[in-house]
C-alpha positions as CSV (number, residue, x, y, z in Angstrom):
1,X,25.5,32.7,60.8
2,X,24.0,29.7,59.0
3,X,22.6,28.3,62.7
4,X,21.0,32.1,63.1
5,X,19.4,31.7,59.9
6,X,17.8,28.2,60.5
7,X,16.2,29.2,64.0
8,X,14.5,32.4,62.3
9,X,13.1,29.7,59.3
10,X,15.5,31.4,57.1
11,X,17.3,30.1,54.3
12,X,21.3,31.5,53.7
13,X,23.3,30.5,50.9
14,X,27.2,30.7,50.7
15,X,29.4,31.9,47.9
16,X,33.1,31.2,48.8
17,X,34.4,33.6,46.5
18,X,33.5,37.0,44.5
19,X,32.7,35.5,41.1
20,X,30.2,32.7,43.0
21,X,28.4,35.8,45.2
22,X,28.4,37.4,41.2
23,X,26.4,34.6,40.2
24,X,24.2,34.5,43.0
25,X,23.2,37.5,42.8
26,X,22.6,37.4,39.1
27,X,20.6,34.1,39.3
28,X,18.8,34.3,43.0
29,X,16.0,36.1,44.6
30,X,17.7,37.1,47.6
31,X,16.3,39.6,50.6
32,X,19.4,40.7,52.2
33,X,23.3,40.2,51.7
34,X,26.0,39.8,54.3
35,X,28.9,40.6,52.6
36,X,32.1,39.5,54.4
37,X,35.1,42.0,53.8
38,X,37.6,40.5,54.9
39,X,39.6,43.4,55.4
40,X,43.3,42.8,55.6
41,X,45.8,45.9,56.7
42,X,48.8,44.4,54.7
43,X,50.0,46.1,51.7
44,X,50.1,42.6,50.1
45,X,46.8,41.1,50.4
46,X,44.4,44.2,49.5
47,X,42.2,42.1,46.9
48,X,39.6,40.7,48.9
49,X,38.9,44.4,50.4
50,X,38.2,45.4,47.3
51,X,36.5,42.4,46.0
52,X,33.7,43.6,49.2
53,X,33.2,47.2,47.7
54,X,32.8,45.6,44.3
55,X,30.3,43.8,44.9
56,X,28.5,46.0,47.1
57,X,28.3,48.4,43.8
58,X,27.0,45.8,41.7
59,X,24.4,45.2,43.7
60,X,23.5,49.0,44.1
61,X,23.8,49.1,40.3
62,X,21.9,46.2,39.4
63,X,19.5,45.8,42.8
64,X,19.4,49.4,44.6
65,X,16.3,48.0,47.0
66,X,18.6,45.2,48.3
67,X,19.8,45.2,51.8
68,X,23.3,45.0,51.9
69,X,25.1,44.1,55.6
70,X,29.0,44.5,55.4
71,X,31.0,42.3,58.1
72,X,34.8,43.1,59.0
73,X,37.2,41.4,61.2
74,X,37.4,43.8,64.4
75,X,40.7,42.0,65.4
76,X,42.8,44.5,63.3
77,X,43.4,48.0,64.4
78,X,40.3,50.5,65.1
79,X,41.6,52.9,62.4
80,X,40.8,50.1,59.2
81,X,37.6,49.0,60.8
82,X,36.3,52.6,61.1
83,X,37.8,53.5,57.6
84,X,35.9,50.9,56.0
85,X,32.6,51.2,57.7
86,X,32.5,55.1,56.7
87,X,33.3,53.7,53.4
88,X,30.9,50.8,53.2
89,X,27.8,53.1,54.4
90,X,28.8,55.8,51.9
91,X,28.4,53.0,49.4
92,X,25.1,52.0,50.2
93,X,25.8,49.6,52.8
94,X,22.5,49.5,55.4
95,X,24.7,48.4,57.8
96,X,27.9,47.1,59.8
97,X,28.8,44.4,61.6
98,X,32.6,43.8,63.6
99,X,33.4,40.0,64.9
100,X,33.2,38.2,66.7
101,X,29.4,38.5,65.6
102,X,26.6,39.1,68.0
103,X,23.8,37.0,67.8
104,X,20.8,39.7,69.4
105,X,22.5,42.3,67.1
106,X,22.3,39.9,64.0
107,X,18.6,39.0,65.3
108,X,17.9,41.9,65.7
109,X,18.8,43.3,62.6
110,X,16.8,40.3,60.2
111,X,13.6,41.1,62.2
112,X,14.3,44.9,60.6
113,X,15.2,44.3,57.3
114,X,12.7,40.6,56.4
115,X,10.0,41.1,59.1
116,X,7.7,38.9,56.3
117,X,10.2,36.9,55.5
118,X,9.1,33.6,53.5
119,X,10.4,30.2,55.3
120,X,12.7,27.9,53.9
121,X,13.4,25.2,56.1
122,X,16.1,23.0,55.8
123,X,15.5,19.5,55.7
124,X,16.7,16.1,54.5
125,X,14.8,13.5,53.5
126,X,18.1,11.2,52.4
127,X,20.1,9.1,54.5
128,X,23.0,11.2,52.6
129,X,22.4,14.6,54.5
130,X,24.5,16.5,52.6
131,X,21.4,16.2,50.1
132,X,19.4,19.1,51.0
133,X,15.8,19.5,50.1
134,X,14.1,23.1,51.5
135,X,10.3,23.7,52.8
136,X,9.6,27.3,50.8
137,X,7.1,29.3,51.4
138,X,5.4,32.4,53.0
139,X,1.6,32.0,53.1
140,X,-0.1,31.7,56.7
141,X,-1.4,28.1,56.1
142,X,2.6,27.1,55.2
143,X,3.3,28.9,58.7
144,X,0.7,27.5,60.4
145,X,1.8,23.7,59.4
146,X,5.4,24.6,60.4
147,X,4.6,26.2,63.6
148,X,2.7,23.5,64.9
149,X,4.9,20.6,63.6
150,X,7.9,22.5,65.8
151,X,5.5,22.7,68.8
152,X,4.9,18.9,68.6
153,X,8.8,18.1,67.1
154,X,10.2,17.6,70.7
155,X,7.1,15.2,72.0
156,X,6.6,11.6,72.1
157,X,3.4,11.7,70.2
158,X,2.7,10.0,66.9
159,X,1.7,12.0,64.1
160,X,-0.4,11.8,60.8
161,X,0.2,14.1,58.1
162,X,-2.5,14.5,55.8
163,X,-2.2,16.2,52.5
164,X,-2.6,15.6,48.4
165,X,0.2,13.9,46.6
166,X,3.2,16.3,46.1
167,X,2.3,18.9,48.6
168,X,5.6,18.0,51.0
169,X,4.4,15.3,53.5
170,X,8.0,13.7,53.9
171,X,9.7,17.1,54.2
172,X,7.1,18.2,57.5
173,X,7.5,14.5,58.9
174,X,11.7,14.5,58.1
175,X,11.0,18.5,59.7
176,X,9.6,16.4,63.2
177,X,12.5,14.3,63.5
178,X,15.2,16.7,62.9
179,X,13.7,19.2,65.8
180,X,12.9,16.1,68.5
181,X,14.5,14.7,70.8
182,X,15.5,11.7,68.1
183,X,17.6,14.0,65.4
184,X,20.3,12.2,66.3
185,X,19.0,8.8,65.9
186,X,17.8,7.2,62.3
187,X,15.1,8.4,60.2
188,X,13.4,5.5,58.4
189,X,11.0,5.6,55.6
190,X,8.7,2.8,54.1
191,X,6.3,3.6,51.0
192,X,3.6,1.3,52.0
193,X,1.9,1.3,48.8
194,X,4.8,0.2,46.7
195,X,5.0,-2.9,48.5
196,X,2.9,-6.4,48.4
197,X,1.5,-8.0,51.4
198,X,4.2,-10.4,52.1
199,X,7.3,-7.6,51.4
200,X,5.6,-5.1,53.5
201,X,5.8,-7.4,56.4
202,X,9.8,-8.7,55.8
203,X,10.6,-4.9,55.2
204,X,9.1,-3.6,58.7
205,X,9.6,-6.3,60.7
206,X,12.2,-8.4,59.2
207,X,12.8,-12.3,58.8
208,X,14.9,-15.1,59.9
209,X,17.7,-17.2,58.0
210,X,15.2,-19.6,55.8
211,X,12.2,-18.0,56.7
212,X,10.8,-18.1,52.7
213,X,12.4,-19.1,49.5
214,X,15.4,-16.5,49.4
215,X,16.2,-15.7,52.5
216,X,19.5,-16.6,52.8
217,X,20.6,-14.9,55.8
218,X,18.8,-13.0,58.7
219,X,17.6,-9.6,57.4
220,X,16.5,-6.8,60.2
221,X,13.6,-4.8,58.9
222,X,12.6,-0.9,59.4
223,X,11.5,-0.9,63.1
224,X,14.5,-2.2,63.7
225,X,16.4,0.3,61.9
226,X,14.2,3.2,63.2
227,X,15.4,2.2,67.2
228,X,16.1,5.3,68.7
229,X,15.0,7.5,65.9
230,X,11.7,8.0,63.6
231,X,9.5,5.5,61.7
232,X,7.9,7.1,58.4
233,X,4.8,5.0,57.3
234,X,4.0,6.9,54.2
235,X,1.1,6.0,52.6
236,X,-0.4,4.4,55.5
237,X,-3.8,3.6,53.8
238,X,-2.2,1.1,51.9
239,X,-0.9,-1.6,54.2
240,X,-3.6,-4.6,53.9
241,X,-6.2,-4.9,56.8
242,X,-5.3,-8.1,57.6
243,X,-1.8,-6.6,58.5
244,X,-2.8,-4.0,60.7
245,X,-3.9,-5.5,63.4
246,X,0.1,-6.6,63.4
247,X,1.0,-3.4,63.0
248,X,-1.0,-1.7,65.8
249,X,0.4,-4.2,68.1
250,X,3.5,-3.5,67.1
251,X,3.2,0.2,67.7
252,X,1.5,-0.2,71.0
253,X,3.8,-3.0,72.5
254,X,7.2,-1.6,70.7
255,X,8.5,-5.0,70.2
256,X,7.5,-7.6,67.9
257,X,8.7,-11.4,66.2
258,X,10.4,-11.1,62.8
259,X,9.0,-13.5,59.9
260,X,9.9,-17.1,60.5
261,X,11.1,-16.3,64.0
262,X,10.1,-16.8,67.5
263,X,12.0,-14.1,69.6
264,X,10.7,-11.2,70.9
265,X,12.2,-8.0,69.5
266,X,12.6,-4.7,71.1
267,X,12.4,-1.3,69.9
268,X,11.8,1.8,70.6
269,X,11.2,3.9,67.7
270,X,8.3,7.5,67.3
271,X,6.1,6.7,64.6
272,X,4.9,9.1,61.7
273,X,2.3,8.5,59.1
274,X,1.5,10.0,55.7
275,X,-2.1,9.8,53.8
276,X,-3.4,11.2,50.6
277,X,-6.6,10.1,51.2
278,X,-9.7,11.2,54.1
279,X,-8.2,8.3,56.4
280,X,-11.7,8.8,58.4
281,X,-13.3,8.0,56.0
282,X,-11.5,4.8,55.2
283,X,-12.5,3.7,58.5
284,X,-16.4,4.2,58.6
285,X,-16.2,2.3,55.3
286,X,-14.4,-0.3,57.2
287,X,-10.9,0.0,55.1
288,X,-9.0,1.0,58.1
289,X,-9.2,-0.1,61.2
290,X,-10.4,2.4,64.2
291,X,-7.6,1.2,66.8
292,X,-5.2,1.7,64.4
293,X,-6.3,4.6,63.5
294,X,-5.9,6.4,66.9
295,X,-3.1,5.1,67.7
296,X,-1.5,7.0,64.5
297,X,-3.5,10.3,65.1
298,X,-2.2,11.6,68.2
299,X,-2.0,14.9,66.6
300,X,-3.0,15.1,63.2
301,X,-1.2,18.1,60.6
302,X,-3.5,19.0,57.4
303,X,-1.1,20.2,54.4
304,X,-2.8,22.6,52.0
305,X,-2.4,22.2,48.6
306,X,-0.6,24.5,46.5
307,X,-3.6,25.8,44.8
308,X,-5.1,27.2,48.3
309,X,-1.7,28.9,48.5
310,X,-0.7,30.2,45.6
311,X,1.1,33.1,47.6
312,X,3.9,30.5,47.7
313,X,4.5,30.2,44.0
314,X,6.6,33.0,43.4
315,X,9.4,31.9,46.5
316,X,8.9,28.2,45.1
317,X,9.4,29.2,41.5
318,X,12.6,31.0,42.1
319,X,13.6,27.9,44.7
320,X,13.5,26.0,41.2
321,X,14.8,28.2,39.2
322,X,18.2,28.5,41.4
323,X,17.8,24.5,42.3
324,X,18.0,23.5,38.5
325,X,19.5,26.4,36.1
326,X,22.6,25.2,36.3
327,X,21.5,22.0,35.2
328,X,19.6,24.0,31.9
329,X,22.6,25.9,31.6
330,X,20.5,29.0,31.7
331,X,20.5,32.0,33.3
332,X,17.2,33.5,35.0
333,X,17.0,36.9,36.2
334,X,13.5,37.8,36.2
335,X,9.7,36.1,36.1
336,X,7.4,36.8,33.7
337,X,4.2,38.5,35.5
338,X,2.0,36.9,32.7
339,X,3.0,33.1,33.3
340,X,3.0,34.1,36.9
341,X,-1.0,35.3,36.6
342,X,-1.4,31.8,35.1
343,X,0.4,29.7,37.7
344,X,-1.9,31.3,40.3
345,X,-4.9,30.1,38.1
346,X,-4.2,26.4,38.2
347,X,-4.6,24.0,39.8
348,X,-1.9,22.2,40.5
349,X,-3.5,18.7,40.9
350,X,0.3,17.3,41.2
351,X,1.0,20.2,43.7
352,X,4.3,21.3,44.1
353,X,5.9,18.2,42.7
354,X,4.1,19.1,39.1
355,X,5.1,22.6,39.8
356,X,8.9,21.7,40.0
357,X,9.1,19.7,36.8
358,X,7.6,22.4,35.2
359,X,9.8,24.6,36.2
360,X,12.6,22.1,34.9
361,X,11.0,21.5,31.4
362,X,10.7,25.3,31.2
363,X,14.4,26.1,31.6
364,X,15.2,23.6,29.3
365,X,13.0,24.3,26.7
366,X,13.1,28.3,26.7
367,X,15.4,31.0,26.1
368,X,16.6,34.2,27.5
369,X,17.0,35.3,31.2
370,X,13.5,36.0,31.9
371,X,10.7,32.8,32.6
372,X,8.8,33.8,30.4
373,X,4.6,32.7,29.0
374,X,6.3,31.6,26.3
375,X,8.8,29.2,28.2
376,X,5.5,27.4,29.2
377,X,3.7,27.2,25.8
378,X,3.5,24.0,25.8
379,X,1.6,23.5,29.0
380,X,-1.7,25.4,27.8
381,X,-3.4,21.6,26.8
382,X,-2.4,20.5,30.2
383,X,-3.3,23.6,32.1
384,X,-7.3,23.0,31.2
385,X,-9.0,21.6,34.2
386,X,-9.7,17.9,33.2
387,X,-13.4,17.9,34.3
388,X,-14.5,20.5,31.2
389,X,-12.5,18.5,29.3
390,X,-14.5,15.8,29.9
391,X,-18.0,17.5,30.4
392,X,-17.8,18.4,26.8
393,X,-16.9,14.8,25.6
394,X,-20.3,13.8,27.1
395,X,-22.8,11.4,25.0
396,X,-25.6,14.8,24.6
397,X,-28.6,12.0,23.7
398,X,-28.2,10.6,27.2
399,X,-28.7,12.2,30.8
400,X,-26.4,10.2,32.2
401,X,-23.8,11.4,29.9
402,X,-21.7,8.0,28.0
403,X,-25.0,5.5,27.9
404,X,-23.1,3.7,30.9
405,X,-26.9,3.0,32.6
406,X,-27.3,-0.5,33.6
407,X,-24.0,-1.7,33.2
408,X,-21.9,-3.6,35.7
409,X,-19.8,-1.2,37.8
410,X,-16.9,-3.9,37.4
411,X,-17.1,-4.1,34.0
412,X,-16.9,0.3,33.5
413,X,-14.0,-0.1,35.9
414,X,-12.3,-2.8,34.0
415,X,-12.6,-0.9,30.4
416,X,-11.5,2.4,32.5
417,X,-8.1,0.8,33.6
418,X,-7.7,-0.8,29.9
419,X,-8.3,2.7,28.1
420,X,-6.1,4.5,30.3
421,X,-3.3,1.5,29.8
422,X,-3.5,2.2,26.3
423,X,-3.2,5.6,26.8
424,X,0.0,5.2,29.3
425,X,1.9,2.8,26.8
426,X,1.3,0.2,29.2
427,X,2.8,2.1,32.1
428,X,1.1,0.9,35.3
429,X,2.3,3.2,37.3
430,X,1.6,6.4,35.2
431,X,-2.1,4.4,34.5
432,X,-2.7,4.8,38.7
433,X,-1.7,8.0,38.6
434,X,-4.3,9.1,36.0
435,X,-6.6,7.0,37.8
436,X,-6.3,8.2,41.3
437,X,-5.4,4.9,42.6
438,X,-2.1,3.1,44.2
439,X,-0.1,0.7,42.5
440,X,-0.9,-1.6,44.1
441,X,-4.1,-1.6,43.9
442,X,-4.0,-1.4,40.2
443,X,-2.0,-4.0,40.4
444,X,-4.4,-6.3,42.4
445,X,-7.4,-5.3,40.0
446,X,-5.2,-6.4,37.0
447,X,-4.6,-9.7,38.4
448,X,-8.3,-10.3,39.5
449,X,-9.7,-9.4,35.8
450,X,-6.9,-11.8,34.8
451,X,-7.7,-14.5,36.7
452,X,-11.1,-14.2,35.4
453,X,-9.9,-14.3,32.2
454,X,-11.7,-11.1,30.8
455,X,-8.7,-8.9,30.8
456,X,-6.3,-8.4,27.7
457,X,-4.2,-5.2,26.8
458,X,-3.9,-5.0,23.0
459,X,-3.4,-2.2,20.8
């Protein structure tokens, strides 16, 4: 059932036992119910049976627009099966299935009863794939991107996936791999930006016994771990241009030297890239090299960000919800059309990886079953957009708006990364956040002004 589910983009959950399908029901958004009878003839065993019916008139009490479909064991004799079906449709059952189940019927019967279905695809970003992560959705841009990475999933061709931070750019690129040719190989991931020059290069390629101080033994890097499966370069922008030349050749040839070595290794491993920044761009500002560049970009997907899909917020905000109430030790049963109005009015600059820590803080800090405006009080100072915050800090006896005419660009930059150091406590990486830079790059300005001897955090 679970395997129907998945090829229609749809996303089932299982409750093993009556009080867990109770709970679901009570917590979840759900569009249809297959409730398993589990009829038994025996005099002895007559619970389950009744456990069915039970729930089927909870859900009629609580949810009378819910779809329920009931599914008996047709291995028991024809008078039970028929029994029950006249009784399950006289309780409000839409419909009846007998095993062994038919896949066209069961088809057949999700394209009448969720013909707009939203999507939630499946897919694991960990190395642990019992840890599940979901794609959620059900705007036409979300379709779109899904569509067309399945079309490409089964090719050979390298992909770049384009999109603001937080929009899902792992997920579509883990969504690639596990629909190719190459789900059963590894899927390896590298954050380019969180590494310096000289660890980017051990991590991909690898080094020898003594190659630097530290390396003890012989260490194989990501291409070599990606053979036979998928290569995630996330954050492609960020590996150094001196190093890409090394990488294109790399990618091109599918072998390569690890550091301190001298023989040749072989790979053979599909390569996907992530970038949060106009990668064209990079390159006719000389950044990012043009080779490179097309060699990544065989086919090139374009994530939307949450804010040009706000359909989406009501499936992602019950995804959430069900994710992480537990967790609050809260029950949700309905969202508040109010905080709703005012999710669909932000914008989401951390997309939906802002979206589900708000979510989080909101269960935690509320009350009640119902999400409610209230629940989110404390996100009205963050839910201004930051330019009119700033417009009306402006210097009004100067044009240019902060008397910042004639001064050195470096040294506006320089103050800009000390101010917002203050601000963060001294966090670097919260500081390139706000900044709209890597680490690393803050890192390497930080150790410039140092060098120089003009930079000193106090205060």
């Amino acid at each position: 059932m679970l395997e129907i589910l998945a090829r229609k983009g749809i996303r089932g959950t299982i409750a093993n036992d009556k009080n867990a399908a109770f709970d679901f029901i009570d917590r979840g958004n759900y569009d249809l119910v297959f409730s398993n009878d589990n009829i038994s003839p025996r005099p002895d065993s007559p619970g389950q049976h009744q456990s069915a019916f039970e729930l089927l008139r909870k859900i009629r009490a609580n949810s009378p627009e819910l779809p329920v479909i009931m599914i008996t064991d047709g291995g028991y004799a024809n008078r039970y099966t028929l029994s029950t079906a006249v009784k399950a449709i006289r309780a409000g059952c839409c419909d009846f299935l007998i095993k062994p189940l038919d896949r066209e019927k069961i088809e057949t019967l999700l394209d009448t009863f969720l013909p707009n279905h939203s999507v939630h695809t499946c897919a694991s970003a960990d190395e642990d794939t019992r840890n599940l992560y979901t794609i959620v959705g059900r705007s036409a841009k979300l379709f779109q991107t899904i569509n067309l990475a399945k079309r490409i999933a089964p090719t050979s061709a390298s992909v770049l996936i384009s999109g603001e931070s937080g929009t899902g750019k792992e997920l579509i690129s883990y969504l690639i791999h596990h629909k190719s040719r190459r789900a059963q190989g590894p899927y390896i991931k590298v954050n380019c930006a969180a590494l310096s020059d000289s660890l980017l290069e051990s991590e991909l390629f690898g080094h020898e016994k003594g190659a630097f101080t530290g390396a003890y033994t012989q260490r194989k890097g990501r291409f070599e771990r990606a053979h036979s499966g998928t290569l995630l370069l996330d954050e492609i922008i960020e590996t150094p241009p001196k190093f890409q030349a090394k990488l294109l050749r790399t990618i091109e040839q599918q072998d390569f030297e690890r550091v301190g070595g001298n023989e040749n290794v072989r790979v053979d491993v599909r390569i996907i890239s992530t970038t949060n920044k106009d990668l064209l761009r990079e390159v006719s500002e000389n950044r990012f090299r043009k080779d490179l560049y097309y060699r990544l970009s065989s086919v090139r997907l374009l994530i939307a960000p949450l804010r040009q899909r706000t359909e989406d917020l009501p499936d992602l905000v019950w995804h959430f919800v069900n994710l992480h109430a537990r967790q609050a030790q809260r029950r949700i049963t309905k969202l508040d059309p109010a905080m709703m109005d005012i999710f669909a009015k932000y914008s989401w600059p951390g997309n939906i990886r802002q979206l589900r820590n708000v979510v989080l803080t909101s269960l935690i800090l509320g009350t009640g079953q119902t999400l409610s405006l209230a629940d989110v009080s404390w996100l009205f100072d963050e839910l201004q957009p930051l330019p009119q915050e700033k417009t009306q800090n402006l210097n009004p006896d100067n044009p240019l708006g902060s008397g910042l005419a004639g001064v050195p660009l470096e040294q506006i930059e320089r103050q800009a990364i000390l101010d917002t150091l203050r601000q963060t406590a001294g966090n670097q990486t919260k500081a390139a956040k706000v900044l709209g830079i890597s680490d690393r790059t803050l890192r390497d300005k930080i150790s410039r002004y140092r060098r120089q001897g003009c930079f000193q955090l106090t205060g």
